[in-house]
C-alpha positions as CSV (number, residue, x, y, z in Angstrom):
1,X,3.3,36.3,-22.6
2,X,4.1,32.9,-20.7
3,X,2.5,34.5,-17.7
4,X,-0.3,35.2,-18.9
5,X,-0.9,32.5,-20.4
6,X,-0.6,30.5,-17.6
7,X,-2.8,32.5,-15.7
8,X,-5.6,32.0,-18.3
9,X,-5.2,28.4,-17.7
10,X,-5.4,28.5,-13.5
11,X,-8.5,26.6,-12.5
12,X,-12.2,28.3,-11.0
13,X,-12.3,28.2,-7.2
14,X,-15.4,27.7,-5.0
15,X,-14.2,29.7,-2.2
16,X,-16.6,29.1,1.0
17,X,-15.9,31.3,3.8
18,X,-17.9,33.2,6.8
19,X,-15.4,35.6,7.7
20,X,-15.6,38.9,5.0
21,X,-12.5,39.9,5.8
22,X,-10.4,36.3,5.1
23,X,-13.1,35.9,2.3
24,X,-12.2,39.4,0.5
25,X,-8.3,39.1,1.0
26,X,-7.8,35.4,0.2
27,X,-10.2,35.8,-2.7
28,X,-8.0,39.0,-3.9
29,X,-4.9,37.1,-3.4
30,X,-5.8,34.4,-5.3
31,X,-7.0,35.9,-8.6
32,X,-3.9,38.2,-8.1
33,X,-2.2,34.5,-9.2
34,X,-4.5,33.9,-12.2
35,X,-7.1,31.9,-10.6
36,X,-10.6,32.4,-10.9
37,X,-12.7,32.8,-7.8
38,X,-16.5,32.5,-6.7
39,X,-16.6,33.7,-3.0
40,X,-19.3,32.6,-0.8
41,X,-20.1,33.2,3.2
42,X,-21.8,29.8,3.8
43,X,-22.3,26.3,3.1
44,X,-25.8,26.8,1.3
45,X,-24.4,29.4,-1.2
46,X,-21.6,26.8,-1.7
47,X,-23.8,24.2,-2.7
48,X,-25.8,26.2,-5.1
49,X,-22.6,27.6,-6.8
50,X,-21.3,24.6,-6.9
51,X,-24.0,23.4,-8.7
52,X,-24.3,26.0,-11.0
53,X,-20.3,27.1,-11.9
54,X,-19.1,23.6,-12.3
55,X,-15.4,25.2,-10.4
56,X,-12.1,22.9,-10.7
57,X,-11.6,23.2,-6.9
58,X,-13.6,24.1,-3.9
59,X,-11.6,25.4,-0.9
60,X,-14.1,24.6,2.4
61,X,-13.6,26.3,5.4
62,X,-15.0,24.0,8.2
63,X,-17.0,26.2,10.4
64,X,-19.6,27.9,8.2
65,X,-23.3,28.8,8.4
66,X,-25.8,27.2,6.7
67,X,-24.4,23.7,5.8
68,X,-20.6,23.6,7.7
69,X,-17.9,22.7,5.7
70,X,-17.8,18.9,6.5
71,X,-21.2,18.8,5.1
72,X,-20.9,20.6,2.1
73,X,-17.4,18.5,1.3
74,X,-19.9,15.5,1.2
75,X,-22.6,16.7,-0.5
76,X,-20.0,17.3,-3.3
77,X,-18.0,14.5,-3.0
78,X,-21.5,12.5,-4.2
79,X,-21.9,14.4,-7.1
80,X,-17.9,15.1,-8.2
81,X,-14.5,13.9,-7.9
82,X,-13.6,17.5,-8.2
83,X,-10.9,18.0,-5.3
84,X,-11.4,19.7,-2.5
85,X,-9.7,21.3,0.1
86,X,-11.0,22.4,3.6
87,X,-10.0,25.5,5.6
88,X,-9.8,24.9,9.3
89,X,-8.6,26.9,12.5
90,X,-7.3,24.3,14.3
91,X,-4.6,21.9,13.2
92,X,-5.1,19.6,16.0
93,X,-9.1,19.7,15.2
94,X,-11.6,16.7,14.7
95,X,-12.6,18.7,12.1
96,X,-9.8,18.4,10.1
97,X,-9.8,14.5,9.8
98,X,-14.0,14.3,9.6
99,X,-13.3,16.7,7.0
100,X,-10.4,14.1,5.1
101,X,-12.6,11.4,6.4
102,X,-15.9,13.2,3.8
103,X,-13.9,13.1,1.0
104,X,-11.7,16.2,1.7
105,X,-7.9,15.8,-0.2
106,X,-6.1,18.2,1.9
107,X,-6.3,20.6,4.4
108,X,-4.6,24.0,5.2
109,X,-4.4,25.7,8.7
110,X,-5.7,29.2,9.7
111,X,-4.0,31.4,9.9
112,X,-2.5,30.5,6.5
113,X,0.7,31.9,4.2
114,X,-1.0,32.6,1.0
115,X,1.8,31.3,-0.9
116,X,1.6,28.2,0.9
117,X,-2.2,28.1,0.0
118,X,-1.6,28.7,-4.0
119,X,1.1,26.1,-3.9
120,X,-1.8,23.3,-2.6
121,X,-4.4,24.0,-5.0
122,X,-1.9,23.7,-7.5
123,X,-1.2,20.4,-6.5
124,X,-4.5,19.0,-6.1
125,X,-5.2,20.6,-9.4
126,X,-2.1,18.5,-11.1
127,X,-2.9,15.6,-8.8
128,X,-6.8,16.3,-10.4
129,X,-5.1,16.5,-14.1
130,X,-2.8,13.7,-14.5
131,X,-4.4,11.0,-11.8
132,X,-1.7,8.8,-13.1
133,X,1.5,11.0,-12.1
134,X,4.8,9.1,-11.8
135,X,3.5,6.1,-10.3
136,X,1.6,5.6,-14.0
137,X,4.8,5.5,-15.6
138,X,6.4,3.4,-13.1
139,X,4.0,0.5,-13.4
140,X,4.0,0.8,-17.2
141,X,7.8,0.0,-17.3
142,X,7.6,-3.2,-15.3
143,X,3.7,-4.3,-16.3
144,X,1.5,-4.7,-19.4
145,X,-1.8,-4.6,-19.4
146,X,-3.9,-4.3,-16.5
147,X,-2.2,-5.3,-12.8
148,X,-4.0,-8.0,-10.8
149,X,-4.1,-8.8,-7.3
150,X,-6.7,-11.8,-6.8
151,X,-10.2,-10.2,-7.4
152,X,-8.6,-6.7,-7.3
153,X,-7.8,-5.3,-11.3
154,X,-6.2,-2.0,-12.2
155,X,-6.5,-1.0,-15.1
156,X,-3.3,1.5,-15.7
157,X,-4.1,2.4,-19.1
158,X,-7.6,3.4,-18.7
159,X,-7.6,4.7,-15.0
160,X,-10.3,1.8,-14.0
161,X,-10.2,-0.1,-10.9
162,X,-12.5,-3.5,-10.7
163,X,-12.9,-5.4,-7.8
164,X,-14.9,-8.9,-8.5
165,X,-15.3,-7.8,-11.8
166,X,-17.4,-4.8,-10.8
167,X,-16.1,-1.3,-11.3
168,X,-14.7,0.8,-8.0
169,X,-14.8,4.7,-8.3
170,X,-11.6,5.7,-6.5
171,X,-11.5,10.0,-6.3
172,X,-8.2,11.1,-8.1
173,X,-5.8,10.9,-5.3
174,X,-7.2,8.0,-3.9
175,X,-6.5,6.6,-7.5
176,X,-2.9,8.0,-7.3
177,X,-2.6,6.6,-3.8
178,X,-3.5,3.1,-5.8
179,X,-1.0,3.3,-8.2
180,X,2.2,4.4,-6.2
181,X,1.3,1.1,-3.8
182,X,0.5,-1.2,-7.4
183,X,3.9,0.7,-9.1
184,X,5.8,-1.4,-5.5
185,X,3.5,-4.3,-4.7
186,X,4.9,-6.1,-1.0
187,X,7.2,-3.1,-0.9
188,X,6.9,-0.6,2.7
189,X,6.2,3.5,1.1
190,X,6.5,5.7,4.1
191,X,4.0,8.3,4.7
192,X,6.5,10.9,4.0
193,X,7.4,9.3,0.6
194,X,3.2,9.3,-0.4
195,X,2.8,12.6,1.0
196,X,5.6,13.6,-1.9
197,X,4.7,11.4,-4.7
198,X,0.6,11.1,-4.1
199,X,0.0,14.8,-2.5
200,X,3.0,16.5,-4.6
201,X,4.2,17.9,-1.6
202,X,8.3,19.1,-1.5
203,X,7.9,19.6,2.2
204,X,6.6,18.3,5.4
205,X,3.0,17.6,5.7
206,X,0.6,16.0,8.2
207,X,0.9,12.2,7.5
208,X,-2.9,11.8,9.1
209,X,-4.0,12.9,5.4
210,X,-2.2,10.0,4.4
211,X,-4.2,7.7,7.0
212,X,-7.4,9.0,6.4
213,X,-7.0,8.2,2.5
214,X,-5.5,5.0,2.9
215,X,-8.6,4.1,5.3
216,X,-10.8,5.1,2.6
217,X,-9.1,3.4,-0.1
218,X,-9.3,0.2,2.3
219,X,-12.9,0.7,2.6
220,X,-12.7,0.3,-1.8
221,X,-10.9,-2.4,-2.6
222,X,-10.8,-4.2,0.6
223,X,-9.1,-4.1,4.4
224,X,-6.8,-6.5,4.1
225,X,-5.5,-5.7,0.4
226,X,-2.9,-2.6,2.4
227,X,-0.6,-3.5,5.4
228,X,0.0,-1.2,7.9
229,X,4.2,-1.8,8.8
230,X,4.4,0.0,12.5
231,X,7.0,2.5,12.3
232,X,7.5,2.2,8.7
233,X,4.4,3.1,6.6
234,X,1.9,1.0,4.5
235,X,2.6,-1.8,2.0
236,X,0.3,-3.4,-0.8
237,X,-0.2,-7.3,-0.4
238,X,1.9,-9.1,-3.2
């Protein structure tokens, strides 16, 4: 009964992909878990689905007819904060940080463990759910009210950031990102300490997603509000 349950509650997925076979077999293998799928072959059909089914999550492969994945990533991230994650062949890939770089949250490798696939939807869906997260609760023990850094406000109760008195629309784990540095203000967070409290992830992961988000977090609220320590990870002014 739990099971099934919980398999009502798994979230829609856009699911845009060229290749029929990848498309059929990850698209079985993830309603096999409980989640609901709309499979497209190209960046067009993606748009137009997107569009129309209002999905929780939209998993991108980069190299798609039509519109390519970077593309449609963008287009989506104007009209949603839904969170997205692109599909791309090559780790080592431009694609993959122009994709983090349009508003992407993550990214997983073909050829890809389909277990390892399920477990990052479910965190961007939790990350997507609860933007607050742990590093909510940790600045509501040591703060009251909303936290302020000269023009910079964050307000942790109503998940609103202000800069100069004029509202800032950080996506969700661009918000979380926010928080874990606001939760430990002058203190260094290493990349592999955000990729496990911002990203969720209980294993290695590739700290450019980190880099990329922090970039366009600066690009927010301000360059010089986050430090970059050298060899350590990033810190938020005091």
């Amino acid at each position: 009964m739990e099971e099934q349950t919980q398999r009502r509650a798994e979230a829609r997925v856009l699911f845009v992909e060229d290749d029929d076979v990848i498309r059929e077999a990850t698209q079985l293998a993830l309603e096999r878990v409980g989640f609901r799928v709309t499979a497209v072959p190209d960046g067009l059909q993606g748009l137009e689905s997107f569009r129309a089914g209002a999905p929780d999550i939209a998993l991108l492969d980069v190299m798609v007819p039509g519109m390519d994945g970077v593309s449609l990533c963008r287009r989506i991230r104007d009209e949603s904060t839904v969170p997205v994650i692109m599909l791309s062949a090559r780790a080592d890939s431009i694609d993959v940080v122009l994709g983090l770089e349009a508003g992407a949250d993550d990214y997983v490798t073909k050829p890809f463990d389909v277990s390892v696939l399920v477990a990052r939807l479910r965190a961007a869906m939790r990350r997507f759910g609860h933007a607050g997260g742990g590093a909510r609760q940790a600045v509501e023990e040591d703060a009251e009210g909303p936290l302020r850094s000269g023009d910079l406000e964050v307000d942790t109760e109503g998940m609103e950031v202000r800069r100069g008195g004029e509202r800032i629309a950080p996506t969700p784990t661009e918000m979380r990102l926010l928080l874990e540095f606001s939760a430990a203000p002058g203190t260094v967070l290493s990349r592999d300490r955000l990729l496990e409290r911002v990203w969720d992830y209980g294993w290695g992961g590739d700290t450019r997603v980190v880099d990329v988000h922090v970039q366009r977090l600066r690009a927010k609220i301000g360059q010089d509000r986050i430090e970059t320590v050298r060899g350590f990870g990033y810190k938020l002014r005091a």
